[in-house]
C-alpha positions in Angstrom: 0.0 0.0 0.0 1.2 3.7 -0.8 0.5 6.7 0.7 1.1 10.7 -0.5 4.2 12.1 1.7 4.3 16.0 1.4 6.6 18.4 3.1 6.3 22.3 3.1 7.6 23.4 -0.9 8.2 19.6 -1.8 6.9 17.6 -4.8 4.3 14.4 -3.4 6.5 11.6 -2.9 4.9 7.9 -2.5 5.5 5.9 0.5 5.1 2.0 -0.7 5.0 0.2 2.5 5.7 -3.0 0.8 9.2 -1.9 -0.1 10.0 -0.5 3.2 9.4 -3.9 4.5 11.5 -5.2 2.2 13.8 -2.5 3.3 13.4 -3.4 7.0 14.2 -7.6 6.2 17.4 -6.2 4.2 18.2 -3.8 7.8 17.8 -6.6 9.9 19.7 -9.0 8.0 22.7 -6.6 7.4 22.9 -5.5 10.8 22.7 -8.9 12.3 26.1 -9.7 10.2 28.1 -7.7 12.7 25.6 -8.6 15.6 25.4 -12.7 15.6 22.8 -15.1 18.0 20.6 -11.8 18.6 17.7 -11.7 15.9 14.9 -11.3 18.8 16.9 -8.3 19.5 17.2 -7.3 16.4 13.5 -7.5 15.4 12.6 -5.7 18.6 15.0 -2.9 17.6 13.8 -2.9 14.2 10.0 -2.3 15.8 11.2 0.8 18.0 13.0 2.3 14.9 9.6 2.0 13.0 7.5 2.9 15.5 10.1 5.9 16.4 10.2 5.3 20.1 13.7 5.7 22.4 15.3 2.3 24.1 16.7 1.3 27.6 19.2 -1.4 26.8 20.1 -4.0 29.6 23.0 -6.1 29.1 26.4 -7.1 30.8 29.4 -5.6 29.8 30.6 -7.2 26.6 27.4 -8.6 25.6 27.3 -6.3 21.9 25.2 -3.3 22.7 27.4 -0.9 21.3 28.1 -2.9 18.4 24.1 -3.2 17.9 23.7 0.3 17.7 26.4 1.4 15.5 25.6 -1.6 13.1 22.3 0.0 13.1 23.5 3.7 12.6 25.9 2.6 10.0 22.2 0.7 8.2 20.4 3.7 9.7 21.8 6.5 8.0 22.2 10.0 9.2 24.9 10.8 12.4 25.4 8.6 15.2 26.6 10.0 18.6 27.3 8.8 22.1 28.3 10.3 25.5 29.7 8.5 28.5 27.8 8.6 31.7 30.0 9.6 35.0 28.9 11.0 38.2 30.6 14.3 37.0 28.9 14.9 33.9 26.7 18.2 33.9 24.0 18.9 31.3 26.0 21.8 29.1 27.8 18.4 28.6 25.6 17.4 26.0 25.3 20.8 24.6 28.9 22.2 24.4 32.8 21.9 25.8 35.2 24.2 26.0 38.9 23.9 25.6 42.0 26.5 25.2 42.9 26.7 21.5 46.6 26.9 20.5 46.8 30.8 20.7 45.7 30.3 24.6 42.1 31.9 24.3 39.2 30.3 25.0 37.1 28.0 22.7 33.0 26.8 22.9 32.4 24.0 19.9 29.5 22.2 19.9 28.8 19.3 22.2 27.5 15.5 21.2 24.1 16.3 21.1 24.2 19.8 19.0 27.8 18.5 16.5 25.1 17.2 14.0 22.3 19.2 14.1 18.7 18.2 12.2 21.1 15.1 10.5 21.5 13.4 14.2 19.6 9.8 13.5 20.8 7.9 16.9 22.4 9.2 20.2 23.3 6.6 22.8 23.6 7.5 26.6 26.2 4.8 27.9 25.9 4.0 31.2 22.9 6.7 31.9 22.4 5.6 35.9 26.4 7.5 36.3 24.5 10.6 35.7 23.0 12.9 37.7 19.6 13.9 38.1 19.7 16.6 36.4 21.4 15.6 33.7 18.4 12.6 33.2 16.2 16.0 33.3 17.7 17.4 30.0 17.3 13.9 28.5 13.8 14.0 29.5 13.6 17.1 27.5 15.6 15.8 24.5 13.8 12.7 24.1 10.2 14.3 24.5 10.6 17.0 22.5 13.7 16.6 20.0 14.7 20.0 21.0 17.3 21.6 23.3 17.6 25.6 23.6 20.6 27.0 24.0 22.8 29.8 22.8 19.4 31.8 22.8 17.7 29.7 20.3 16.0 26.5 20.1 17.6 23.2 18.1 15.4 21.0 16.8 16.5 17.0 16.1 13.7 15.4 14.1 14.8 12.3 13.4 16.3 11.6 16.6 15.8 8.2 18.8 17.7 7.6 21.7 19.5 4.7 23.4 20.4 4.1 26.2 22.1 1.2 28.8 22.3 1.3 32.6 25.1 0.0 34.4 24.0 -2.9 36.3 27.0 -4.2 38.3 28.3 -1.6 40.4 25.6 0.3 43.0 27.9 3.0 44.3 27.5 6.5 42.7 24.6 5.5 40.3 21.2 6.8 40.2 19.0 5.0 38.8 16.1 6.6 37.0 12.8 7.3 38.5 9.8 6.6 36.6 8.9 9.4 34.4 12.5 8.6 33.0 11.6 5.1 32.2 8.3 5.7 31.5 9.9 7.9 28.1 11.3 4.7 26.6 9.1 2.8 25.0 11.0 -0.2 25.3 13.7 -2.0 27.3 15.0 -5.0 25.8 17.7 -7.0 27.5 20.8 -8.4 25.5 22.0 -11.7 26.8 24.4 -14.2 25.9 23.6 -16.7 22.5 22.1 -19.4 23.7 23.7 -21.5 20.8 27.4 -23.0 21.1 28.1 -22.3 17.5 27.5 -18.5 17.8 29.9 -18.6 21.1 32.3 -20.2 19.4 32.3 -17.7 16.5 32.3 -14.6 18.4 35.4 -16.4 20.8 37.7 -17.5 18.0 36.3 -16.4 14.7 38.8 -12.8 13.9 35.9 -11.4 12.1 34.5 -10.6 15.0 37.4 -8.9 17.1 37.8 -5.8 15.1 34.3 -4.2 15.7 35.5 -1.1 13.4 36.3 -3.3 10.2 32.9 -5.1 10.6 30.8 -2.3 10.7 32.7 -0.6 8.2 31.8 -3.2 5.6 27.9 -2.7 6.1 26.0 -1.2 3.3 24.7 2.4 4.6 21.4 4.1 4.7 19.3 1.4 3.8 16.4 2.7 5.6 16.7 6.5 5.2 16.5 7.9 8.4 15.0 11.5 7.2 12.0 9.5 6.0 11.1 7.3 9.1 9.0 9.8 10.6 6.5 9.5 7.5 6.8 5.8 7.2 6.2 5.7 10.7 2.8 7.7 10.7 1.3 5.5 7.6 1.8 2.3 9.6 0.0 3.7 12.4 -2.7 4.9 9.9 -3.0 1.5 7.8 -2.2 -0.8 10.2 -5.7 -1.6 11.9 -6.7 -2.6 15.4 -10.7 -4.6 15.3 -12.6 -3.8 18.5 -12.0 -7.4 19.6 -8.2 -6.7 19.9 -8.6 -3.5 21.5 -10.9 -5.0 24.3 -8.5 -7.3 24.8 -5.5 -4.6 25.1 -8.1 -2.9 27.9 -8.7 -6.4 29.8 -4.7 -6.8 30.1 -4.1 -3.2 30.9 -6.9 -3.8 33.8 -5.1 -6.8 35.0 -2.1 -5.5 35.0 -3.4 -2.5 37.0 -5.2 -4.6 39.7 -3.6 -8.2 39.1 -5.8 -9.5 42.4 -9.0 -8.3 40.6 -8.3 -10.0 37.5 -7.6 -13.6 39.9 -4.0 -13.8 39.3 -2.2 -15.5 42.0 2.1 -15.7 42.5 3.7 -17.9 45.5 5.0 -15.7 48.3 3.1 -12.5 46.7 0.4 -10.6 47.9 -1.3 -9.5 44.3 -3.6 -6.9 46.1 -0.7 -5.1 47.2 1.8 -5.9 44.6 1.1 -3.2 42.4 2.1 0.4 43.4 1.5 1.7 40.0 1.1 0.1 36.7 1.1 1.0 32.9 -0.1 4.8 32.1 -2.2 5.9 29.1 1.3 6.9 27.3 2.8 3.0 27.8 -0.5 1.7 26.4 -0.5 3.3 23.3 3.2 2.3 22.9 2.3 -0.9 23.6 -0.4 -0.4 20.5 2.3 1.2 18.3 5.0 -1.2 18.8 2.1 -4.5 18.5 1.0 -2.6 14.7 4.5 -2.3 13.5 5.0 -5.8 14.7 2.1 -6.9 12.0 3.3 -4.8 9.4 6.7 -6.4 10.0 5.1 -9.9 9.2 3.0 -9.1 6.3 -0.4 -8.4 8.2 -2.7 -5.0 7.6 -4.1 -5.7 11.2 -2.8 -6.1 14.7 -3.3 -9.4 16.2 -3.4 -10.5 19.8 0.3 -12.6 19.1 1.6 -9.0 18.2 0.4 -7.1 21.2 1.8 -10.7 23.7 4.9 -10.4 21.0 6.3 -7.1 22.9 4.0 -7.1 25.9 7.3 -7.4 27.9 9.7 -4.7 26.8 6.9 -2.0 26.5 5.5 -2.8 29.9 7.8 -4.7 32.4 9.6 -1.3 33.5 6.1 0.7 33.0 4.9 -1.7 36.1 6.3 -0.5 40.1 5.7 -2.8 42.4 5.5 -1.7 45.9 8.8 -1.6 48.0 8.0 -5.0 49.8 8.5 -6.6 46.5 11.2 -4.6 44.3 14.1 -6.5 45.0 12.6 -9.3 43.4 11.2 -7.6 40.4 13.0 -9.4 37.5 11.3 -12.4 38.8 7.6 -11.4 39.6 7.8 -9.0 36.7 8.2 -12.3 34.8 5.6 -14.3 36.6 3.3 -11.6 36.3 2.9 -11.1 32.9 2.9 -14.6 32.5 0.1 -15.3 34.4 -1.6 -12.6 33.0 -1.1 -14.1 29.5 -2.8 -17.1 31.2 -5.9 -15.8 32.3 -6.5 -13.3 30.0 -8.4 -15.2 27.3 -7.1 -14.5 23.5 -9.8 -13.6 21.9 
């Protein structure tokens, strides 16, 4: 299916959804060249870029996440940029450093976030939980609104999704986000080891893999376009359809998840009535929606299916659900067995 794309002065241009999923198969298979054992990561990616959402990355160290993302910025298009969370960094940071040039005066250049201008397609926060407060405020900022001002005028960054990963090992000076932070992301999608022993043996003895820069330099570039995304974006949401059975069924798993005692879900050692301390706002619903549509067109389908919506239930919800403090320490466990009994007593439609 096409639609009309028309921008301010410009000729109409036709958006063939059928070729940008062609487009997004030849992405995921290019990209998953340099990143190897990780196509449910890859797919999930692939849904966030589509439906133009920012990520939260978990992962160990070493597990590929950097890798992922500049395989993807490379396939992408447009600039990639990254900054290094540490418990020093302050929000001009982002914005601009200074330095003394070679004649001893003073110089401001641009920072990460401002170097590319409108042409900056990906930014990745490394490590985010290093930084401050208020340094997650100007994120906040960024990501909602894909503007900064400074220098007495306002930037704006179209195109822009962010990533980001959280350092999950050490607990001294780290602050982790609070929930309006992680409510922004419309996904978090965990990067683990390959399950496989062939892909571990490749990545430990096969030389391809030890020279990240020579990898990612052989992937072909720009194959999805990253100043058109935002349109391409917008006509799935428009012809990707939702029926009034599926969106009754989205409402019944957004009520369970709300009041999981209500609904009759039961976990050993958990107290469902007071699990919950707040669950899944209006804003993580309809990404949950957005991320289940692109999911269909991904596969071929003009309509979201329940399978979709259960197919990134997790990512767009776990972190969007706060248990009360009795329970948080065990929240990648009851997280799990939540949603999984949800899944069971829901009924698919």
């Amino acid at each position: 299916m096409a639609l009309d794309r028309r921008e301010s002065g410009e000729v109409a241009e036709r958006i063939d959804l059928r070729e940008w999923r062609e487009r997004a198969q030849k992405f995921e298979t290019e990209v998953s060249k340099a990143v190897v054992g990780q196509q449910r990561v890859i797919r999930l990616l692939t849904i966030a870029l589509f439906a133009r959402g920012h990520v939260l990355l978990e992962g160990d160290v070493g597990v590929g996440k950097t890798t992922l993302l500049r395989a993807a910025a490379r396939c992408v298009g447009g600039a990639y940029e990254r900054i290094e969370g540490t418990i020093d960094l302050m929000p001009g940071d982002f914005i601009y450093h200074t330095y003394l040039a070679e004649d001893g005066r003073p110089r401001v250049e641009e920072g990460p976030v401002l170097r590319a201008g409108e042409d900056l397609a990906i930014f990745f926060f490394n490590e985010i939980n290093r930084a401050r407060p208020q340094v997650h405020s100007l994120l906040l900022r960024i990501m909602a609104e894909r503007s900064v001002s400074a220098f007495n005028r306002e930037f704006h960054f179209p195109h822009l999704v962010v990533f980001a990963d959280r350092n999950r090992v050490e607990r001294e000076e780290t602050f982790e986000l609070p929930a309006a932070a992680r409510d922004r992301f419309l996904m978090e999608i965990a990067i683990g080891l390959p399950s496989d022993d062939a892909t571990r043996r490749a990545l430990a003895f096969d030389t391809r893999y030890h020279d990240g820069d020579r990898l990612i330099g052989q992937l072909e570039q720009g194959i999805l376009k990253h100043d058109l995304l935002n349109d391409v974006g917008r006509a799935i949401q428009n012809e990707t359809k939702t029926s009034d059975v599926l969106e009754r069924y989205v409402l019944s798993l957004w009520e369970a998840v709300r009041n999981p005692k209500a609904a009759g879900i039961d976990i050993d050692g958990v107290d469902t009535a007071r699990l919950v301390a707040a669950g899944a706002s209006p804003r993580g619903l309809s990404y949950l929606v957005r991320a289940a549509r692109v999911a269909a067109w991904l596969d071929g389908r003009s309509a979201a299916l329940p399978e979709d919506v259960r197919d990134v239930f997790f990512e767009t919800m776990a972190h969007r659900i706060f248990f009360e403090p009795a329970y948080e320490l065990r929240r990648e466990t009851i997280v799990r067995e939540l949603i999984g009994a949800l899944f069971d007593r829901i009924p698919v439609p």
